[in-house]
C-alpha positions in Angstrom: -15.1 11.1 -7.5 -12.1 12.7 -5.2 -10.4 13.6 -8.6 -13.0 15.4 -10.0 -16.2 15.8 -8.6 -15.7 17.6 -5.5 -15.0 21.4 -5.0 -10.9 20.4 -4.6 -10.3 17.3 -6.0 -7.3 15.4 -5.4 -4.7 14.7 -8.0 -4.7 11.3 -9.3 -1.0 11.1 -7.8 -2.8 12.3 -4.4 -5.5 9.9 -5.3 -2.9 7.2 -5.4 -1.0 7.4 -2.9 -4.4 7.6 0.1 -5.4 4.4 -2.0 -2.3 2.6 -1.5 -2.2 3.7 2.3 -5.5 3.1 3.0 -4.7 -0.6 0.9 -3.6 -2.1 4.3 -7.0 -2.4 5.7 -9.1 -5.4 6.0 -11.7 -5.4 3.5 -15.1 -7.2 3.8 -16.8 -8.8 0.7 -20.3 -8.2 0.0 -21.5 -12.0 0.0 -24.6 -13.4 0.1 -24.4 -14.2 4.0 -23.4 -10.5 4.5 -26.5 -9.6 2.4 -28.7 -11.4 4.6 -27.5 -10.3 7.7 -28.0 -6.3 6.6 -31.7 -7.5 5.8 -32.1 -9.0 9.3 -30.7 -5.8 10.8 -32.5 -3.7 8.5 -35.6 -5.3 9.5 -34.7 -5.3 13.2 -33.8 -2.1 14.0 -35.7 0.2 11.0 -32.7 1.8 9.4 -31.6 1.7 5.9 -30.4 -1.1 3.7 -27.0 0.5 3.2 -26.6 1.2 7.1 -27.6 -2.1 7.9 -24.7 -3.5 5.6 -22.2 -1.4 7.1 -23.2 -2.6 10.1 -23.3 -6.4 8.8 -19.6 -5.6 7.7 -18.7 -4.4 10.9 -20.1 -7.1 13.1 -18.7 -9.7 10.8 -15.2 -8.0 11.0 -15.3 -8.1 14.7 -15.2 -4.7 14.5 -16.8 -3.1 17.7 -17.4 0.5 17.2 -18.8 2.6 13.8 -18.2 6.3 13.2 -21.6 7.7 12.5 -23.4 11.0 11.7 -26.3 9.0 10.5 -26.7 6.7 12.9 -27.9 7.1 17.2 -24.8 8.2 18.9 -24.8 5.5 21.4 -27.0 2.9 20.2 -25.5 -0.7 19.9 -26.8 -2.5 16.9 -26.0 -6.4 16.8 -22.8 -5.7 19.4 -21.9 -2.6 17.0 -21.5 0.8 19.2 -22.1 4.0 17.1 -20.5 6.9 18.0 -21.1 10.0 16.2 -17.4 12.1 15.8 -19.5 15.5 15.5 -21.5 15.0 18.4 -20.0 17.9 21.1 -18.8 16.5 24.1 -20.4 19.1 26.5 -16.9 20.1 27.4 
């Protein structure tokens, strides 16, 4: 919990106000459909069950690219590209 489980938690007020920014967003429900499609990634490409339904989430969403430490920088899963926002650019 950001408010009091972390080594500086936020302020509820802080709390607040990144909820109600953040609030815009679209939001995907975890559905039945959505369930089943993790699975069928899950069992496709080896990863976990929680990845897979992020990735179910995404894909549903239309949304084409996940920011991932967890994940292969690179790899596409179902149309999903993962790119991995530590990763040094060689630069």
């Amino acid at each position: 919990m950001v408010t009091r489980k972390i080594k500086e938690p936020l302020s509820l007020d802080d709390a607040e106000k990144i909820i109600n920014i953040i609030s815009v967003l679209p939001v995907e429900e975890i559905d039945l459909p959505l369930v089943k499609r993790a699975i069928d990634t899950q069992k496709r490409y080896g990863i976990s069950f929680w990845d897979s339904l992020i990735l179910a989430a995404a894909e549903r969403s239309g949304c084409g690219r996940v920011l991932s430490e967890d994940l292969s920088d690179g790899q596409q899963y179902n149309g999903v590209f993962i790119e991995n926002p530590f990763k040094s650019s060689g630069a």
